[in-house]
TORVOGU-822214 format. One record per residue: x, y, z of N, C-alpha, C in turn. Coordinates in steps of 0.05 Angstrom, whole numbers, padded with zeros to 5 digits, always signed. Layout:
BEGIN
XYZXYZXYZ ...
END
This chain:
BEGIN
+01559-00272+00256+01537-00264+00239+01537-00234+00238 +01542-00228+00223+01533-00195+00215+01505-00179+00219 +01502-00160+00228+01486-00138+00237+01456-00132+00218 +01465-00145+00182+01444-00142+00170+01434-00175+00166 +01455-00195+00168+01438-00221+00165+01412-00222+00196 +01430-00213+00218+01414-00223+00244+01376-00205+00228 +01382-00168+00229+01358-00165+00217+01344-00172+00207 +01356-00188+00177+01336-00196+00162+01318-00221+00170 +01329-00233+00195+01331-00255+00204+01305-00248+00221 +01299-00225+00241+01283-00214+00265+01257-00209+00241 +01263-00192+00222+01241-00188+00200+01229-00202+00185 +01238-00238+00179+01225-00254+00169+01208-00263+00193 +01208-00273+00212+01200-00276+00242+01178-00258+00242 +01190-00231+00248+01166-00210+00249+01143-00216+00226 +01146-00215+00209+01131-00222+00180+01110-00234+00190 +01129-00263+00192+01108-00297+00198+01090-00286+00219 +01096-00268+00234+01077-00276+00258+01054-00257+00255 +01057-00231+00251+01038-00215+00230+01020-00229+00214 +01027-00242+00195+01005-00256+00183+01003-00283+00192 +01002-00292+00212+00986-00306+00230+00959-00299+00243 +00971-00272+00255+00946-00257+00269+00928-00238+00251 +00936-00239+00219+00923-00221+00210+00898-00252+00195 +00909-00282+00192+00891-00302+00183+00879-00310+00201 +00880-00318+00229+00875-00323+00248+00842-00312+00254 +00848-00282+00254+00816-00263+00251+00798-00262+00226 +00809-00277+00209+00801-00281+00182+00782-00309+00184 +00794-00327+00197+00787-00352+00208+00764-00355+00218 +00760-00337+00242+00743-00348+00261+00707-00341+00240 +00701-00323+00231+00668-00330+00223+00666-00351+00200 +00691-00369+00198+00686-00381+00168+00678-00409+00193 +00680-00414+00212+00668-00441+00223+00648-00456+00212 +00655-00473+00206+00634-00494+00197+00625-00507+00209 +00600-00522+00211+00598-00552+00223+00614-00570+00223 +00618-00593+00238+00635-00615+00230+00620-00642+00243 +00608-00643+00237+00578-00671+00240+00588-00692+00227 +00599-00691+00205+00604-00715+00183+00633-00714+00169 +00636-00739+00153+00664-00747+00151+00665-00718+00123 +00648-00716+00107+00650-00694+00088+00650-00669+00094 +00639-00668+00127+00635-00633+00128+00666-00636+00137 +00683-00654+00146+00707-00652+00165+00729-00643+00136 +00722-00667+00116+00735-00665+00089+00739-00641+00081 +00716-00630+00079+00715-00608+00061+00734-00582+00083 +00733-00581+00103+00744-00562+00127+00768-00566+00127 +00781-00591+00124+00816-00599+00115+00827-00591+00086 +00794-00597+00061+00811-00575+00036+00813-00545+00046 +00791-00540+00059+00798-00511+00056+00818-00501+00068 +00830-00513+00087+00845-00510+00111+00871-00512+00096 +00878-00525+00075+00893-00534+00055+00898-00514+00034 +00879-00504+00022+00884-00487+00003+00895-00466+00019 +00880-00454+00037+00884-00426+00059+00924-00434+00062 +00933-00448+00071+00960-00450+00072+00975-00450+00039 +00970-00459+00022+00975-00469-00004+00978-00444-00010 +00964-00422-00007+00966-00394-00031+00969-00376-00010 +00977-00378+00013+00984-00364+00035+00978-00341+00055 +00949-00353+00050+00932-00343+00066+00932-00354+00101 +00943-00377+00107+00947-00386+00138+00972-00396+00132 +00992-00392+00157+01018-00407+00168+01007-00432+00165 +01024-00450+00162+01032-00474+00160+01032-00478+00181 +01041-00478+00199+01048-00485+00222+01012-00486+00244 +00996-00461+00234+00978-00464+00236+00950-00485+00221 +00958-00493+00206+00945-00503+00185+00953-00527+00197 +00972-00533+00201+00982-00567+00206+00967-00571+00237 +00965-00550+00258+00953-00552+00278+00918-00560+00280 +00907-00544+00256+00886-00552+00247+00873-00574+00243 +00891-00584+00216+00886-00612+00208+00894-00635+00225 +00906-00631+00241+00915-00643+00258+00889-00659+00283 +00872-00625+00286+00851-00629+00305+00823-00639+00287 +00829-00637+00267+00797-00645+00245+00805-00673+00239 +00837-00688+00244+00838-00717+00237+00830-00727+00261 +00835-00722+00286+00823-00729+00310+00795-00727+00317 +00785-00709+00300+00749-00713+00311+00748-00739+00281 +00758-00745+00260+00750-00757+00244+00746-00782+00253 +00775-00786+00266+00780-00816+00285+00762-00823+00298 +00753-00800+00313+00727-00797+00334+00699-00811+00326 +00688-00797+00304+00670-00805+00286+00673-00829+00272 +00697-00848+00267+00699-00871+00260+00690-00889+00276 +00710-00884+00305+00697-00893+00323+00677-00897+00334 +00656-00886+00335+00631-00871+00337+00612-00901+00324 +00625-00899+00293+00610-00911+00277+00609-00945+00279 +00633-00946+00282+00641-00974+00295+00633-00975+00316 +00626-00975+00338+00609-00977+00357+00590-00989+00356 +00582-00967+00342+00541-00973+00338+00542-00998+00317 +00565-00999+00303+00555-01024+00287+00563-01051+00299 +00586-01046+00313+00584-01074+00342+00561-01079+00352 +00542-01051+00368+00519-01059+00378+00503-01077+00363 +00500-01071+00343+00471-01086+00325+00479-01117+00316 +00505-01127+00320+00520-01153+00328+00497-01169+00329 +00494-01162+00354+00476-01188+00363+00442-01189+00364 +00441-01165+00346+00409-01166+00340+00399-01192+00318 +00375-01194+00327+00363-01215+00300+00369-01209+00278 +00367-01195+00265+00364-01180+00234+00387-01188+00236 +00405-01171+00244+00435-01175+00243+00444-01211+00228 +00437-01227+00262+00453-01262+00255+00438-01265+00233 +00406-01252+00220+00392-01270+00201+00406-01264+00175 +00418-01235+00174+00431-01224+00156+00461-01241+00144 +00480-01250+00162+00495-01270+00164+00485-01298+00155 +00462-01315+00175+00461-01332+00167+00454-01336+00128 +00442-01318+00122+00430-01314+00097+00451-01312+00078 +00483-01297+00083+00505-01298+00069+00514-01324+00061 +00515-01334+00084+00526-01371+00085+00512-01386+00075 +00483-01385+00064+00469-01402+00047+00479-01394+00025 +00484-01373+00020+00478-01365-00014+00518-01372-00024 +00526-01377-00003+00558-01387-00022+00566-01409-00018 
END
C-alpha cells in the first residue's frame, strides 16, 4: 500500500470519529421521554433521519435504535402482562362468555 492510500485511509477514520463527537453533544438536550410505543416511534424517526442526512454515525444510530427496540419489547411486555392479569377477572370470563353466545 502506498504512503498516500494508507493517509487517506487514517483521514477518513479521523473524519468519522470527529463527527461522532461533534453529534453525540448535539444529542444529549434533545432527550425525550419514552413512556409509550409513539414517544419510542417517534425517537427511532428521528434517530433515523439524524443518520439519513448525516448528522449521526450510523454505527451510532444503529446502537440507538437498537436500545429504543428493547425498551419497546419491554413495554410490550409490560402490556401483556397486565392483560394476563385481568384473565381471570369476572368482567373478563363474562366478556368471553358473551362472545360465545353471539356466534
Amino acid at each position: 500500500m502506498s504512503g498516500n492510500q494508507a493517509a487517506l485511509k487514517v483521514s477518513a477514520v479521523e473524519a468519522e470519529i470527529v463527527d461522532e463527537a461533534e453529534t453525540s453533544d448535539e444529542l444529549i438536550p434533545q432527550i425525550r421521554q419514552l413512556a409509550t410505543l409513539p414517544q419510542i416511534r417517534a425517537e427511532m424517526a428521528r434517530i433515523y433521519r439524524a443518520a439519513r442526512f448525516g448528522r449521526m454515525a450510523t454505527s451510532e444510530a444503529t446502537r440507538m435504535i437498537y436500545m429504543l427496540d428493547r425498551i419497546t419489547r419491554n413495554l410490550e411486555a409490560q402490556s401483556q402482562q397486565r392483560l394476563l392479569a385481568n384473565v381471570d377477572t369476572p368482567a373478563f370470563v363474562g366478556l368471553v362468555l358473551q362472545i360465545g353466545k353471539s356466534e
